[in-house]
C-alpha positions in Angstrom: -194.2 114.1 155.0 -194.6 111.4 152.2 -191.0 109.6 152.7 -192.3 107.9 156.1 -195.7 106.3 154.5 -193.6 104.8 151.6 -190.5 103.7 153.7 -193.1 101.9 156.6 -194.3 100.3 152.8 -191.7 98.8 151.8 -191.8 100.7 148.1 -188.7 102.5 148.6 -185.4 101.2 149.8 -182.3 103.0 151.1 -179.8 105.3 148.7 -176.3 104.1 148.9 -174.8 108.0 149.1 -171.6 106.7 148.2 -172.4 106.2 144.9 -173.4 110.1 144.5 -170.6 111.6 144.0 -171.8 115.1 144.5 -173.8 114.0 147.9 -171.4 115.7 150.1 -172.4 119.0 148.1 -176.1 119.4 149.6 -177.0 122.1 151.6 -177.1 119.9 154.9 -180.0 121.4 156.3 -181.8 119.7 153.8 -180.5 116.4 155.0 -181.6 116.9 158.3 -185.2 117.5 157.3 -187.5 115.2 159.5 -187.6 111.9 157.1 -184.9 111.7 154.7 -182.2 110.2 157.2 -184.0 107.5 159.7 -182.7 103.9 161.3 -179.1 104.9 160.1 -179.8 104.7 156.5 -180.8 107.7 153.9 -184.0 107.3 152.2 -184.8 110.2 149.8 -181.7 112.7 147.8 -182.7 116.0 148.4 -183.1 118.3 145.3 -185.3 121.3 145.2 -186.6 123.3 147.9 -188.0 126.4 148.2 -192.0 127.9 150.2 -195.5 128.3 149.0 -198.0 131.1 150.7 -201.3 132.4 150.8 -201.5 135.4 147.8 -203.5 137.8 146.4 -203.9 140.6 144.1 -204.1 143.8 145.5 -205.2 145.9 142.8 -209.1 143.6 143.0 -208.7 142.8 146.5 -208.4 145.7 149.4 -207.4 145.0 152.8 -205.4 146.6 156.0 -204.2 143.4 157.7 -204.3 140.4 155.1 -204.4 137.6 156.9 -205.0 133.5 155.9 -208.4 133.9 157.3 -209.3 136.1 154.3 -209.1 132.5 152.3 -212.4 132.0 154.2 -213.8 135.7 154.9 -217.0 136.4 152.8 -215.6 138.7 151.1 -213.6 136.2 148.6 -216.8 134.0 148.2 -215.9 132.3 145.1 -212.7 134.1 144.3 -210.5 131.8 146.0 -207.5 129.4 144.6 -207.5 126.0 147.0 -204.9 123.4 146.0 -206.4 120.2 146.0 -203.0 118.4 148.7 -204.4 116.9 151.5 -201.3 118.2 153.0 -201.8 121.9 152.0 -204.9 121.5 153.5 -203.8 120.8 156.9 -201.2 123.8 157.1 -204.4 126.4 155.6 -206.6 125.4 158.1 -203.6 125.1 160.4 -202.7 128.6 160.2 -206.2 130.1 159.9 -206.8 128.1 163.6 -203.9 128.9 165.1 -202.4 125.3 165.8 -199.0 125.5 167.3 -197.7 122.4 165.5 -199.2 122.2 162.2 -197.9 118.9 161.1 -199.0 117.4 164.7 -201.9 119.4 166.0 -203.7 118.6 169.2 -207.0 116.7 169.3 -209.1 120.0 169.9 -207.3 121.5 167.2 -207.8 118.0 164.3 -212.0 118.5 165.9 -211.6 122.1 164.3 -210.4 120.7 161.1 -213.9 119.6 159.0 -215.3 123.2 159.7 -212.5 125.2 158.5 -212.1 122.9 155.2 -215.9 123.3 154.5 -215.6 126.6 154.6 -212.4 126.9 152.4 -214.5 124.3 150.1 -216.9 126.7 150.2 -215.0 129.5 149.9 -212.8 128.5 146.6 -213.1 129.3 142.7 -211.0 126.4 141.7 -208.9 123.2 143.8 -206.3 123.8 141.5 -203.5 120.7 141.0 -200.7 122.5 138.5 -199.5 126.0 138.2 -200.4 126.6 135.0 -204.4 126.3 136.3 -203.9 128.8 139.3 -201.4 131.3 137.0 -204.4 131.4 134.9 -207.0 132.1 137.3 -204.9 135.0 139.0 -203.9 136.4 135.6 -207.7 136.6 134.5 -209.1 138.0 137.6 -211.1 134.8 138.1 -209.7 134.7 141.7 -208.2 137.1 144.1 -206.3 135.5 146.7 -205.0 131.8 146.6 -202.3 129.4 147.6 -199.4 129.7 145.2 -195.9 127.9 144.7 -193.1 130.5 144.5 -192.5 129.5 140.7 -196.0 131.1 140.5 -195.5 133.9 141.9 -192.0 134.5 139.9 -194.3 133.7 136.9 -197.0 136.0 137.7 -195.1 138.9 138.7 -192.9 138.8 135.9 -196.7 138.9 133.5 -197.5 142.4 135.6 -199.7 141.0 137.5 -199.4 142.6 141.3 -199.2 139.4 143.4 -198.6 140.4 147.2 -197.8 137.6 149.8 -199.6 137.1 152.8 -197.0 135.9 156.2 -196.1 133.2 156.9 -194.3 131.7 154.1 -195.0 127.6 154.3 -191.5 126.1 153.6 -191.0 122.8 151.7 -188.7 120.3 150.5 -188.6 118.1 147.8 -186.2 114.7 146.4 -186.0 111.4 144.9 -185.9 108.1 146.2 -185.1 105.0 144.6 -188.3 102.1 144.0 -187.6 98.8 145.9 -188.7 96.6 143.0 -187.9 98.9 139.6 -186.7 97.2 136.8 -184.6 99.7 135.3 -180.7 99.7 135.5 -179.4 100.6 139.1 -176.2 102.3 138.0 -178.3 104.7 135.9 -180.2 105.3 138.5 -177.3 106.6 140.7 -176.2 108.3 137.3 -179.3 110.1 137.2 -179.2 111.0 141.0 -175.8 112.7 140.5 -176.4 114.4 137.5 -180.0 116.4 139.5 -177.2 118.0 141.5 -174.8 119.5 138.8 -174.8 123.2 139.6 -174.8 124.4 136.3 -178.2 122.6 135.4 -179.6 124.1 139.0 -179.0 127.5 137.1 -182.6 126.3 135.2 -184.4 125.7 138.7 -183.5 128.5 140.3 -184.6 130.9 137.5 -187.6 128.8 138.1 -188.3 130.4 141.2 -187.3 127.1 143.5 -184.5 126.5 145.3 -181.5 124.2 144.6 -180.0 121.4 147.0 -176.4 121.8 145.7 -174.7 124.0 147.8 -172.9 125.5 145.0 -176.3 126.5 142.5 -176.7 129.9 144.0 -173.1 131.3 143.3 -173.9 130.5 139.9 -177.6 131.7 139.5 -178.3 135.0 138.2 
């Protein structure tokens, strides 16, 4: 989602894939992703990928059907984790409304919007903005139910702490792109591009709890 705003900027410039010499090793359903390939020319190098969700702890919170709504039920009044992405934002309140596109919602669905963020405002303990905060919060009881990266949940689960995950899982993608006017060396940029995709450092990520884009990573991962 954030490749498009900095390409129609002019901040970022296209990667020459030739130069990478383990390019032809990414998964190439990363490739494909909405963004990174546009006009003819590749924009971003895919490198880690993985899915956030909607979590909570199910020894202090008790329910039948857990649902995203609960992020807004009275029941969590004040117990709630909220990351503070615009873009999280939309696919909470996306979810919790029903929209059938959540990237590209309807104008009936964008008037529903305000309301459902007031009352996940409303609603949350923290607006956390790293993982360390959130881990925190669920490993202390200060909240009950949040929005978690999958590191997190690798994290908390590994500390004890019961951590059950609400469907759907939100899927993401992450990369690099190269700064239209940065003064650093070129060729060490391209270096540095290739070297993200050796499989045996990918080993690291994927213990992480994220995925890896070299095609390879997994075979090696524990």
């Amino acid at each position: 989602a954030n490749i498009q705003p900095w390409r129609d900027a002019g901040v970022i410039r296209p990667i020459d894939t030739a130069r990478i010499p383990r390019w032809n090793d990414i998964l190439p359903q990363l490739i494909s992703i909405s963004g990174f390939e546009k006009d003819g020319a590749t924009w971003a190098m895919p490198w880690d990928w993985g899915y956030s969700v909607v979590a909570y702890n199910p020894d202090l919170l008790s329910v039948d059907n857990p649902s995203f709504e609960l992020m807004i039920d009275p029941s969590t009044s004040g117990r709630v984790a909220m990351n503070s992405q615009f873009d999280v934002a939309i696919m909470i309140a996306g979810v919790i409304g029903g929209f059938s596109d959540l990237f590209n919602p309807t104008e009936a669905e964008i008037e529903m919007l305000p309301d459902l963020w007031q009352k996940l405002l409303a609603n949350s303990r923290i607006l956390w903005t790293d993982r360390s905060e959130v881990e925190q919060a669920f490993a202390s009881g200060e909240v009950v139910i949040g929005y978690l990266w999958s590191d997190s949940v690798n994290s908390l689960r590994s500390q004890g702490i019961p951590v059950e995950i609400v469907p759907p899982n939100l899927t993401w993608a992450c990369g690099y792109a190269l700064n239209t006017n940065a003064p650093g060396s070129e060729e060490q940029a391209y270096e540095f591009l290739d070297a993200l995709l050796d499989p045996e450092a990918a080993k690291i990520l994927i213990a992480w709890g994220s995925g890896d884009a070299n095609l390879q990573a997994s075979e090696r991962a524990d």
